[in-house]
N, C-alpha and C positions, 0 to 999 in steps of 0.2 A: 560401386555401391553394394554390389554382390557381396562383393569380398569384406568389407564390414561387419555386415547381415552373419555372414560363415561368423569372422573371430568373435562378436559378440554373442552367439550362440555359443560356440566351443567355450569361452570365458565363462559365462552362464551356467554352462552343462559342468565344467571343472569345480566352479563353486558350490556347485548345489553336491555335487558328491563327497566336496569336503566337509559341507555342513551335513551332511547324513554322514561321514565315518565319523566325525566328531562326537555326534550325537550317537550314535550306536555304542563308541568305546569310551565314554567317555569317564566312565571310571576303570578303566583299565591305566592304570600307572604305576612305576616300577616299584611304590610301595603298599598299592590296596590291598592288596594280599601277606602281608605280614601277620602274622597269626598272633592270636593270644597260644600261650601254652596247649601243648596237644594232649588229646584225651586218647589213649591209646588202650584197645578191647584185645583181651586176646579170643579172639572166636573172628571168622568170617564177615569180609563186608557184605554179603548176599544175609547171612546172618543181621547184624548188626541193622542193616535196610528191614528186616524182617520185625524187631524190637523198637524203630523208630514209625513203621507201621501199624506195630501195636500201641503204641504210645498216642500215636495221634486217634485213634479209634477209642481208647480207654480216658483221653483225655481231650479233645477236642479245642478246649479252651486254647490249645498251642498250636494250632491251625492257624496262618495265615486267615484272618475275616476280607470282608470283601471292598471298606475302606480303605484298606493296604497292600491290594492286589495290586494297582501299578507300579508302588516300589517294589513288590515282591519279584514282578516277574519284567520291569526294568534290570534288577541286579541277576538275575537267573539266565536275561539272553546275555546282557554285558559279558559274564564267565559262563557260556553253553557250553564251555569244554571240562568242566571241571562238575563234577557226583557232587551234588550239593542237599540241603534240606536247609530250609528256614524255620523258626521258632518264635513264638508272637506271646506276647507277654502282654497282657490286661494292665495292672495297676505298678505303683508306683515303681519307676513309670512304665508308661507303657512304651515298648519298645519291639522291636525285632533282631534276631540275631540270624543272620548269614553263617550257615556253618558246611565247612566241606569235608570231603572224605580225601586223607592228603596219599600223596603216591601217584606211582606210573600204574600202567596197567598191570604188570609184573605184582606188584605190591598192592594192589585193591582185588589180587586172584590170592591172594597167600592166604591161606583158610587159618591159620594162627595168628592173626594180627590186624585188628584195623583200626587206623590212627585216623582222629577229626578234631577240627580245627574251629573255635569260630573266627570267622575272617573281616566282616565287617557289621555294623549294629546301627541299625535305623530307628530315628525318633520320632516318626512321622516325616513326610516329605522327601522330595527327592534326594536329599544330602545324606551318603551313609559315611557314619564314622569309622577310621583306619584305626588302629588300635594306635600307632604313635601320634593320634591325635586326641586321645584317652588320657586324663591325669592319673596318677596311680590309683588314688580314693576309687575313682569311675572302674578301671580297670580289677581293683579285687572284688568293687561291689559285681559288677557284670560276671567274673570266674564262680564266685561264690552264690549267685543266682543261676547259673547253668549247669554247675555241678548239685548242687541242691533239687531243683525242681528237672532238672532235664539227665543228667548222668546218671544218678541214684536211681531214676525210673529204669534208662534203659538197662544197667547191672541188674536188674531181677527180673525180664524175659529174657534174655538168652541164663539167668542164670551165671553171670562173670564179674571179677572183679575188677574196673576200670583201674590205668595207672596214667599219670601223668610222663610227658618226655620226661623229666628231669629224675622219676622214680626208676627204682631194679627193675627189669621184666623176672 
């Protein structure tokens, strides 16, 4: 009867820690992180963190509000390993973008370069979208709302001209 008692605990105990790493990673999969096109600054990411500081202070509006604080910071432990900022977007629609700073450490110290990515885009609710789950339409609207209201900002505190991967440095 003892020995029962044991495997049904251990069974128990194995379960519940799979239901907790399930739910801890559970957008971690080998395509969440596929990027939209990278915005790449030539100036410093210590810089660059300095100009999305300033943006959230001069701008607030793009502040994660505090009805979308559990997606926000859901996706922020999910990727703890990865320099991130999110951006929250009021009307039509209203949405959030997951955006990270891409590189090793090597490459987020280079004081000539920092490339960001947005990675994924939440609608409200626990479900955030992967970019190959974006139809094209959705995907220019989304590049062309965060190079507009989010990139053009930061280009005029540090003072630089943002490029795209696909443009000359």
């Amino acid at each position: 009867m003892k020995r029962i008692i044991i495997i049904i605990s251990v069974t128990t105990l194995i379960g519940c820690v799979f239901i907790w790493f399930f739910y801890t990673f559970r957008h971690f999969t080998s395509d969440a992180l596929d990027p939209f096109p990278e915005r790449n600054f030539p100036t410093s990411t210590k810089n660059l963190e300095i100009a999305i500081d300033k943006l959230y202070s001069l701008n607030p509006e793009f502040k994660v509000p505090e009805k979308w604080m559990a997606e926000d910071t859901s996706i922020k432990n999910s990727y703890f390993f990865l320099k991130s900022r999110t951006f929250y977007f009021k009307n039509d629609p209203e949405e959030m973008y997951y955006v990270t700073f891409k590189g090793d450490s090597a490459m987020l110290a280079d004081p000539s370069k920092t490339t960001i990515a947005i990675r994924l885009i939440n609608r409200s609710g626990p479900k955030w979208f992967k970019y190959v789950e974006l139809d094209t339409i959705e995907r220019k609207r989304i590049e062309e709302r965060f190079d507009k209201e989010i990139i053009l900002r930061l280009e005029g505190y540090p003072k630089t001209k943002s490029f795209h991967s696909k443009d000359d440095y």
